[in-house]
C-alpha positions in Angstrom: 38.4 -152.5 37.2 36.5 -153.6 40.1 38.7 -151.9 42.5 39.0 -148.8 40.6 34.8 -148.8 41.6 35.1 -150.0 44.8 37.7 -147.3 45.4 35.4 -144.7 44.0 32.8 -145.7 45.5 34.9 -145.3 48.7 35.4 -142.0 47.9 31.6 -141.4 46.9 30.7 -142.4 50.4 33.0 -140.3 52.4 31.7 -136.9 50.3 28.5 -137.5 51.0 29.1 -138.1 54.4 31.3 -134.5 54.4 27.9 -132.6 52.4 25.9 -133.4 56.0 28.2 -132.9 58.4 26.3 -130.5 60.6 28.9 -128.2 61.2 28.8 -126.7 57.7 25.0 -126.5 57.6 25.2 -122.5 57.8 27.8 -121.9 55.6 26.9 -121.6 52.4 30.3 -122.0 50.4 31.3 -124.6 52.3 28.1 -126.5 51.6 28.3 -125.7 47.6 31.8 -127.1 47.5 30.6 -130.5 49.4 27.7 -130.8 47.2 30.1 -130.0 44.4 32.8 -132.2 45.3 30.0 -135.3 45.8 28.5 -134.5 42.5 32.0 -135.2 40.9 32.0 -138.5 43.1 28.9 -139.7 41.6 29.3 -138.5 37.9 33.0 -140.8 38.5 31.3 -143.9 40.2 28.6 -143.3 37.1 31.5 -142.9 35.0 33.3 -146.3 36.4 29.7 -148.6 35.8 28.7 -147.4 32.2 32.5 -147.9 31.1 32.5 -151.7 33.0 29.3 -152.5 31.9 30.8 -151.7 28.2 33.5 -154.0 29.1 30.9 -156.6 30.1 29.1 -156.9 27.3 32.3 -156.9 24.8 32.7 -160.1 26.2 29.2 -161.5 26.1 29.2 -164.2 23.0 26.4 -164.4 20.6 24.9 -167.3 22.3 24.2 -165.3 25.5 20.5 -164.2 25.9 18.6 -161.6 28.0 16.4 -162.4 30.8 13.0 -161.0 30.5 11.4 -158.6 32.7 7.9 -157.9 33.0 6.9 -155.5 35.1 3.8 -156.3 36.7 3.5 -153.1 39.2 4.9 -149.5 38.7 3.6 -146.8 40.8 5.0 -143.8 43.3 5.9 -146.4 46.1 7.0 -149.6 44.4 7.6 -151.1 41.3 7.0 -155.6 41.0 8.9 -156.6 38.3 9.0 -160.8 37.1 12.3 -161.7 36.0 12.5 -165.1 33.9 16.0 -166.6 32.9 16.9 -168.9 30.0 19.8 -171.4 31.1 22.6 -168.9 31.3 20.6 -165.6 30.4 21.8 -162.5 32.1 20.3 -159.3 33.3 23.0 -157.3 31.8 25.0 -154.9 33.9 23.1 -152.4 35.9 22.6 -150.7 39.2 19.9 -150.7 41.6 18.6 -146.9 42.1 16.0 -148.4 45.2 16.3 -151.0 47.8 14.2 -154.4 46.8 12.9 -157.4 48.3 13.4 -160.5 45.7 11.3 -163.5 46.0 12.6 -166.5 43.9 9.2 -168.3 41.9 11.8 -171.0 41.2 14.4 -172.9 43.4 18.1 -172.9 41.9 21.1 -170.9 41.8 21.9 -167.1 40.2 25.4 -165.8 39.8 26.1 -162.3 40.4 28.4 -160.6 39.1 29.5 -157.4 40.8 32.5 -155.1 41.4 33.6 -158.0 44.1 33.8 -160.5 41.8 31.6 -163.1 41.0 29.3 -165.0 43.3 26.9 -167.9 43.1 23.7 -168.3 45.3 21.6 -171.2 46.0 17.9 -169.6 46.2 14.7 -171.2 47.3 11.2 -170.9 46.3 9.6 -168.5 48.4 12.3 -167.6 50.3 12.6 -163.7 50.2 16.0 -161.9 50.1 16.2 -157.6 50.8 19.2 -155.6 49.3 20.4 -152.1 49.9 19.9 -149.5 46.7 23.1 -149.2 45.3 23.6 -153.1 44.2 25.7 -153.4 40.8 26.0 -156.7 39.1 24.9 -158.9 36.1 23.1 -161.7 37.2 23.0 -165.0 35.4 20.8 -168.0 35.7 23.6 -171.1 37.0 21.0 -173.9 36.3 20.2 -176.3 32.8 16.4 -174.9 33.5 15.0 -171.4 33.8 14.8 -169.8 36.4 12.1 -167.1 37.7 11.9 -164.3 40.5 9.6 -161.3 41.4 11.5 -158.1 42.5 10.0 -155.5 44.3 12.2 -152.1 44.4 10.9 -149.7 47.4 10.6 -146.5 45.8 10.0 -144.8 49.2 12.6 -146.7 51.6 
């Protein structure tokens, strides 16, 4: 499944890249069927992430629980959202629409899991990390204790 995304993502990425290719900026059609044609790309990439995420929580198990977000700040620019983790609470599957900034509030490890497969990262208090828009993963909180983070998605990046 995860190269089926990464594939169509792939192919996401090179339509858009075709839709502004200057040399088709005056002609109309050829614009239409660009735009078209990365329409399709992301309605398919869409498509891929609802139907993984489906998969994903099929095989969550009854003891899994939620993390909790709060969101603290939500305006045109940004929005501050604290994120606290349970031992082994996950985020669920989503996808970043903006780039963010997280700060962790606690020191530990996360693992992310993403159309790449699955990664674990050490994270220290106060020690920011950025990320493109675009991320998709379920994050889960490694450690016996919980775990906390602020994340602060730049609406206007």
């Amino acid at each position: 499944m995860e190269a089926t995304i990464l594939e169509a993502e792939t192919a996401w990425e090179a339509c858009r890249r075709a839709a502004e290719d200057p040399a088709i900026a005056s002609d109309p059609a050829a614009l239409q069927a660009r735009y078209a044609a990365l329409e399709a790309a992301r309605a398919e990439v869409d498509r891929l992430y609802a139907r993984w995420g489906a998969h994903s929580q099929r095989r969550r198990t009854m003891s899994d629980t939620d993390a909790v977000a709060t969101v603290k700040v939500d305006n045109a620019r940004v929005r501050v959202t604290e994120w606290r983790f349970a031992p082994g609470a996950h985020t669920g599957h989503h996808r970043h629409e903006y780039a963010y900034v997280v700060v962790p509030l606690t020191t530990g490890s996360l693992t992310a899991t993403g159309p790449a497969g699955e990664a674990t990262n050490a994270l220290r208090v106060g020690e920011p990390y950025y990320r493109d828009a675009g991320v998709a993963h379920d994050v889960r909180n490694a450690n016996s204790f919980e775990f906390a983070f602020i994340e602060i998605e730049l609406k206007d990046a």
